[in-house]
C-alpha positions in Angstrom: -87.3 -18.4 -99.9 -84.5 -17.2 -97.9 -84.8 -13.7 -98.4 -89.0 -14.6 -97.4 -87.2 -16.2 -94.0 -85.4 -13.0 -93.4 -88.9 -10.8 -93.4 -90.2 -13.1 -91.3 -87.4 -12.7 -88.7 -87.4 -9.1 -88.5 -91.2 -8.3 -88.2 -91.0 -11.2 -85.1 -87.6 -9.5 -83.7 -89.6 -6.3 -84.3 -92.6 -7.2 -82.8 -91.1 -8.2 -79.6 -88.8 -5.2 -79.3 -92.6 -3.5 -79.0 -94.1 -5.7 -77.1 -91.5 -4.8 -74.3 -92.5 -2.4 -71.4 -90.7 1.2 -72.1 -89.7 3.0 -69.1 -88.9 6.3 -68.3 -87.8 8.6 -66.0 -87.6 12.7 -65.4 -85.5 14.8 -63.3 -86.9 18.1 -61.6 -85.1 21.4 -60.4 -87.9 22.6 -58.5 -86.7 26.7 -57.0 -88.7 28.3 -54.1 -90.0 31.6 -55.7 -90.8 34.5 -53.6 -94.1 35.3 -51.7 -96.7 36.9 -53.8 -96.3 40.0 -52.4 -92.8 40.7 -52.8 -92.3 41.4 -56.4 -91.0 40.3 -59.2 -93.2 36.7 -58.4 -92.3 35.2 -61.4 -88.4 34.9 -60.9 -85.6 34.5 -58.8 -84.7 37.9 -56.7 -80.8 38.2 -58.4 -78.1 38.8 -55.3 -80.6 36.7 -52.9 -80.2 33.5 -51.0 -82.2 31.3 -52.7 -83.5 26.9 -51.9 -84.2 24.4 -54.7 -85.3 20.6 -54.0 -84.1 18.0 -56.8 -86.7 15.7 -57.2 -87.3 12.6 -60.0 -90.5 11.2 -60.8 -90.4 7.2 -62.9 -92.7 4.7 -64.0 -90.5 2.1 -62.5 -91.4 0.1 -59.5 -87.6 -0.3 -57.5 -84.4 2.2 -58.2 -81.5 0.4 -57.5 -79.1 3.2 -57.5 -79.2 7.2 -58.3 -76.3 8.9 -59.9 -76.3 12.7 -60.7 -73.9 15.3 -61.8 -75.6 18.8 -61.6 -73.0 21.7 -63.2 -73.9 25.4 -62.4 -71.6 28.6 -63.5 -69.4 29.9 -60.7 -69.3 33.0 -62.2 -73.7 33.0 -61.5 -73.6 31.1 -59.0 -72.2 30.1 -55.5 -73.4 27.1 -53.7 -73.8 27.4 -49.8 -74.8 23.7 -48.9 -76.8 20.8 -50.1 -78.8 19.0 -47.5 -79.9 15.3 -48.5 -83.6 14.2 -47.7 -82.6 10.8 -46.5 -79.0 11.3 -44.4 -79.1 7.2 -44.4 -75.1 6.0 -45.1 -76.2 5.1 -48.5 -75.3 8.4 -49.6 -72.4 10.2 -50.7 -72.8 13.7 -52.1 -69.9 16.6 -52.2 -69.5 20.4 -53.9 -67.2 20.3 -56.3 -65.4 23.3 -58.2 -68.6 23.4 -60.7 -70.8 20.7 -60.1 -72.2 18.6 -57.4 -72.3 15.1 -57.1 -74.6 12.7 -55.8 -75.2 9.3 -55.2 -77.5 7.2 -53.3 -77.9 3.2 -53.5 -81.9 2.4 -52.5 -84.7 -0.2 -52.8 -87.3 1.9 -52.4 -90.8 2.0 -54.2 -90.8 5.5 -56.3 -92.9 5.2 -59.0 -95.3 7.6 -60.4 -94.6 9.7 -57.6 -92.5 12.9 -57.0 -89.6 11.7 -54.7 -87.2 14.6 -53.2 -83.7 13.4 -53.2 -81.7 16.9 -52.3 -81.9 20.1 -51.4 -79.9 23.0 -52.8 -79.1 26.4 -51.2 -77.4 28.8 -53.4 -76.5 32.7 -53.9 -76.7 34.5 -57.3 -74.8 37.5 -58.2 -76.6 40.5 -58.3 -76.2 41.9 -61.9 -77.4 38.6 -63.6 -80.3 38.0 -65.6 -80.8 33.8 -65.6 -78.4 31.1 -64.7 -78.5 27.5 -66.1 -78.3 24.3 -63.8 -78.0 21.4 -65.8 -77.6 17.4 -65.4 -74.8 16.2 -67.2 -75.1 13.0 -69.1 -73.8 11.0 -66.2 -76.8 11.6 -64.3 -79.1 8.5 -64.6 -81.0 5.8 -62.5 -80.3 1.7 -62.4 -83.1 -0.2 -61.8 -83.1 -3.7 -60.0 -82.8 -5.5 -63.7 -79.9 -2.7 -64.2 -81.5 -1.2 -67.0 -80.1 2.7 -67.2 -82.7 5.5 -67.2 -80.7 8.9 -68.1 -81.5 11.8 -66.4 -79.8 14.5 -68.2 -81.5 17.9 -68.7 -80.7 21.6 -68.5 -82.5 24.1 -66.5 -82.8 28.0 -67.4 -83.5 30.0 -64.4 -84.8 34.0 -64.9 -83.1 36.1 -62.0 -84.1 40.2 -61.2 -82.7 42.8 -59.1 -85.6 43.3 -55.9 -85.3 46.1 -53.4 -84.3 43.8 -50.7 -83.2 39.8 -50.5 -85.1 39.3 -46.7 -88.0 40.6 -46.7 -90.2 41.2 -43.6 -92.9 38.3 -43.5 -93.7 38.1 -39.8 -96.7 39.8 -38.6 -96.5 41.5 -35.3 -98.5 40.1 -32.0 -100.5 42.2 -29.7 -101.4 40.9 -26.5 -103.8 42.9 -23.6 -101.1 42.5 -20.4 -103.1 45.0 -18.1 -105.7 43.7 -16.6 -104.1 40.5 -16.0 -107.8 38.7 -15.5 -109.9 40.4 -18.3 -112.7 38.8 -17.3 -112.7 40.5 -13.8 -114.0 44.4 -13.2 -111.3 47.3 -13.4 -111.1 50.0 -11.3 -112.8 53.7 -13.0 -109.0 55.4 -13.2 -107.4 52.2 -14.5 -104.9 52.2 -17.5 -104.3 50.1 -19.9 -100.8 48.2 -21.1 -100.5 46.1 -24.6 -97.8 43.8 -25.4 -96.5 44.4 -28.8 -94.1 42.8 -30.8 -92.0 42.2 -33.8 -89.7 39.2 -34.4 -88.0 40.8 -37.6 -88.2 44.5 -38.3 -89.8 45.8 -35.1 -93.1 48.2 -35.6 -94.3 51.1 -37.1 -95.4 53.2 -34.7 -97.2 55.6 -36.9 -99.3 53.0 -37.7 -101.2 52.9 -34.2 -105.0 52.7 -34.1 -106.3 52.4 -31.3 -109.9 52.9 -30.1 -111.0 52.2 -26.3 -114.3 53.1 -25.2 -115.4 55.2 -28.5 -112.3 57.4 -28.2 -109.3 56.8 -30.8 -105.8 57.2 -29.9 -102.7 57.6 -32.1 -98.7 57.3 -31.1 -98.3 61.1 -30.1 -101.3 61.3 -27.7 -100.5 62.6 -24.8 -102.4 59.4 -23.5 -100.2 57.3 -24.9 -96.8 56.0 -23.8 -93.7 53.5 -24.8 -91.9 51.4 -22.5 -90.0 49.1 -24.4 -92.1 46.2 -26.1 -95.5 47.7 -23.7 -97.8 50.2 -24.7 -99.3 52.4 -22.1 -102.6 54.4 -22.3 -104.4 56.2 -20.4 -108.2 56.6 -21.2 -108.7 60.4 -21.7 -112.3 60.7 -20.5 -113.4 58.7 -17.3 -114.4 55.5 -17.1 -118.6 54.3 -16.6 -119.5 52.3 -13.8 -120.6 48.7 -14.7 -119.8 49.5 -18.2 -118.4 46.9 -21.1 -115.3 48.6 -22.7 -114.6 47.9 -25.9 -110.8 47.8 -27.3 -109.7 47.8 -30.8 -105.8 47.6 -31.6 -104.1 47.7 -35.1 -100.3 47.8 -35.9 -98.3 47.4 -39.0 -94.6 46.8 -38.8 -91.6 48.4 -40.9 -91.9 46.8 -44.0 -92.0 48.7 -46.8 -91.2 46.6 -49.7 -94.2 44.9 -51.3 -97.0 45.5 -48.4 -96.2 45.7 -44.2 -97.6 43.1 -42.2 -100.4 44.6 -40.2 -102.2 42.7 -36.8 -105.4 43.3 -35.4 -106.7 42.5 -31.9 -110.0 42.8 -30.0 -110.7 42.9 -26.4 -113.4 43.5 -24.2 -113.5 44.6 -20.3 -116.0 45.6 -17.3 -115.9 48.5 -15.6 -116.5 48.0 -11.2 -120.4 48.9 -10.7 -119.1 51.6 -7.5 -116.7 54.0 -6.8 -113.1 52.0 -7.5 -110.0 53.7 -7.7 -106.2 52.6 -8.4 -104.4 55.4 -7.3 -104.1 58.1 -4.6 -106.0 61.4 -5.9 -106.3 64.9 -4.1 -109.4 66.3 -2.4 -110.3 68.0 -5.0 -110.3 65.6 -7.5 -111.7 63.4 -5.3 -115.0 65.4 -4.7 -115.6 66.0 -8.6 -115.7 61.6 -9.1 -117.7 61.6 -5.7 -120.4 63.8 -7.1 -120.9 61.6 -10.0 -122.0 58.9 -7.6 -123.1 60.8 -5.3 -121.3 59.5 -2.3 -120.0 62.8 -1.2 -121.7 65.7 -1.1 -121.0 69.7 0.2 -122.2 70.5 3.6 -124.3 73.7 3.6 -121.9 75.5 5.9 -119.5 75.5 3.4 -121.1 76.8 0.7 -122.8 79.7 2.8 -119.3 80.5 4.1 -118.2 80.8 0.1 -121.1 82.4 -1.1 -121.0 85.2 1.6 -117.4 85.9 -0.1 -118.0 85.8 -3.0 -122.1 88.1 -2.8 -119.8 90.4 -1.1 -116.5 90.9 -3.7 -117.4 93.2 -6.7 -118.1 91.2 -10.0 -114.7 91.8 -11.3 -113.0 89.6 -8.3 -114.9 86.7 -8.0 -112.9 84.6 -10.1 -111.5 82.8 -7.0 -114.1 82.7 -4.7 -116.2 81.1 -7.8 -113.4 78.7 -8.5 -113.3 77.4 -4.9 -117.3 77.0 -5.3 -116.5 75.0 -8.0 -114.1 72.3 -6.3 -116.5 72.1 -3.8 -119.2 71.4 -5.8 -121.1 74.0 -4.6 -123.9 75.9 -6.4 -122.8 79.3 -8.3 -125.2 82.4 -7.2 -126.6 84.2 -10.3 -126.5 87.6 -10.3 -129.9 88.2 -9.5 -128.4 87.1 -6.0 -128.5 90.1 -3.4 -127.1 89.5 0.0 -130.1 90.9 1.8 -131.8 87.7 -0.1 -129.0 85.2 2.3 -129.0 87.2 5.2 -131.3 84.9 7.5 -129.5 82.3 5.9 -126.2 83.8 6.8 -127.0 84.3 10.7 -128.6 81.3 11.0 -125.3 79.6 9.3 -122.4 81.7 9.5 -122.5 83.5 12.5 -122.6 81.2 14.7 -120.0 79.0 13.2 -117.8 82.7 13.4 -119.4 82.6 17.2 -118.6 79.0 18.0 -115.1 79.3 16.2 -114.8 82.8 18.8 -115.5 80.4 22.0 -112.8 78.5 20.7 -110.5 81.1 20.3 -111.1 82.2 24.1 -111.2 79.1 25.9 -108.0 77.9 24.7 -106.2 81.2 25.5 -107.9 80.9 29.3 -106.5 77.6 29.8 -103.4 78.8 28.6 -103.2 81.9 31.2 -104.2 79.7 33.8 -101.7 77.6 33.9 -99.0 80.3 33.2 -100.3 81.9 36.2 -100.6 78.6 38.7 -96.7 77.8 37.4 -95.5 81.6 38.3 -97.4 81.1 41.8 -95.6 77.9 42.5 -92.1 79.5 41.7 -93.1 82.5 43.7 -93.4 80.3 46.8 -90.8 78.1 46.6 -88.5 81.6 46.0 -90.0 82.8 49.3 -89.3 79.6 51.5 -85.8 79.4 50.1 -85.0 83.0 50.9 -86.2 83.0 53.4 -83.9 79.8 54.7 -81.4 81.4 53.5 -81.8 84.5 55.5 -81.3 82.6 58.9 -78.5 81.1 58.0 -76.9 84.4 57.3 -77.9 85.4 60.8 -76.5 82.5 62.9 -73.0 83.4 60.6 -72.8 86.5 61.9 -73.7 85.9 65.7 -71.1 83.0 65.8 -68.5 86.1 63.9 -69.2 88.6 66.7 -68.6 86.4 69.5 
């Protein structure tokens, strides 16, 4: 009977023990891995700064208090700072030789969610192949009941050598400074200036494509010039009236390791619909873009002068007369040309400009001698009064010495 009473009381003591809610709780050492395209993706890059967030996750409604003991080895590992979550004054964390210790008193509702408490920032040697982090057995949680969840767990963390610890993950920016108003026309001789810049490892110069108007430019154009963070070109073939421009721009920066950071940009401008310009030009330039609108054009007097020169030189000299008929936008003769073909032409046209241009030469010399001649009259006459003055009184002198 007794030992029946004794059966009894342990499946009931047992059945209760069951029938009580089991909570648990888990502990996370969660390490920022490097971007995809840096390799190795899978672990840590060894002699790099690396970040780690400590995080729990618990099926119970309210923690009451959080107490953790994380060792790592000094000879693996340096820690460089620990930054709490919540800087409330319910925390009190510090680095010890080996270990860190943390503690933080809350209320707050954290179950079946991943709550950060910590972040760690560390620096790995450079020859090491993994390094453990673990939570001692004095890391645990209290609930409000004070029931004692332990938290203690080891993590194993693969490290690898990488080419480089900071790799270049900003991509450059290219901005369109000149024109200002892109939306406004540009003058036919206008250049062009991008911004371009780099917040890490600058750019790659080599990298430049560049396409305005159908034409590509690279770095070592001629077309093409640096001036600090701007980008100058100048379009190699003239500009269309009321045209559209299209502009493509691509740079990469410096980074080698894993894959460099390359920006695009697109932009689009209007050409003036007349004759625009920017900058001062010389005649001659000035006539070849006025024939293309034809604003300007040759007089005939100037091309017969020319072409009188240049029927008369023998075929090997007409280089330069051909060259001048060329700035002045002048029809070439062929060679079929003879002179007795232009002579009409020629005295109608050249002769008397030569006549005129004689007229010229003689009137100017006239008025010249003229008045050459009226200022040596004038000078004669005033010479002859004044001697002649001057004459008299030499005579009264020498009456007044004889007597």
């Amino acid at each position: 009977m007794i030992k029946n009473k004794s059966i009894l009381k342990f499946w009931f003591l047992l059945a209760m023990f069951t029938s009580l809610p089991i909570y648990w709780a888990n502990i996370f050492f969660n390490s920022t891995y490097p971007d995809s395209r840096f390799p190795p993706v899978d672990k840590l890059h060894a002699g790099c700064t690396h970040a780690a967030n400590i995080s729990i996750k618990t099926d119970w409604e309210n923690i009451n208090t959080i107490s953790l003991v994380l060792e790592y080895d000094l000879k693996k590992v340096k820690i460089l700072r620990v930054v709490p979550v919540d800087q409330s004054t319910w925390i009190n964390y510090s680095v010890e030789y080996w270990k860190i210790l943390f503690n933080k008193i809350s209320n707050e509702e954290i179950k079946d969610k991943n709550t950060t408490l910590f972040y760690v920032y560390y620096q790995s040697q450079e020859d090491i192949t993994w390094a453990n982090f673990k939570f001692t057995q004095w890391s645990y949680i209290t609930t409000k009941y004070w029931k004692v969840i332990p938290l203690e767990k080891v993590f194993s963390i693969p490290f690898e050598k990488a080419p480089e610890c900071d790799p270049d993950i900003v991509h450059p920016s290219i901005n369109l400074i000149k024109p200002i108003n892109k939306s406004a026309w540009i003058a036919l001789d206008s250049s062009f200036i991008f911004e371009i810049k780099d917040d890490w490892k600058w750019i790659d110069k080599k990298t430049l494509n560049l396409t305005i108007d159908d034409q590509d430019y690279k770095y070592n154009d001629d077309e093409v010039y640096r001036s600090g963070e701007n980008l100058v070109v100048y379009p190699r073939k003239r500009l269309q009236t009321n045209k559209k421009i299209p502009i493509e721009i691509s740079i990469s920066d410096k980074q080698k390791y894993g894959w460099s950071n390359t920006e695009s940009a697109s932009f689009e401008v209007k050409t003036a619909s007349w004759l625009v310009l920017e900058d001062y030009i010389d005649p001659f330039r000035f006539r070849e873009i006025s024939q293309w609108f034809q604003n300007y054009r040759w007089t005939q007097n100037e091309c017969w002068l020319i072409w009188n020169i240049y029927i008369q030189e023998p075929w090997a000299k007409r280089n330069l007369s051909k060259s001048i008929l060329k700035k002045l936008a002048c029809p070439i003769p062929t060679e079929t040309m003879e002179l007795k073909d232009n002579e009409e032409n020629i005295k109608t046209t050249i002769l008397p400009i030569q006549e005129e241009k004689h007229k010229n030469y003689i009137s100017v010399f006239g008025i010249i001698w003229r008045t050459l001649f009226i200022i040596t009259f004038i000078l004669k006459l005033h010479y002859r009064r004044w001697f002649s003055k001057h004459k008299k009184i030499i005579e009264q002198f020498k009456k007044m010495n004889i007597n």
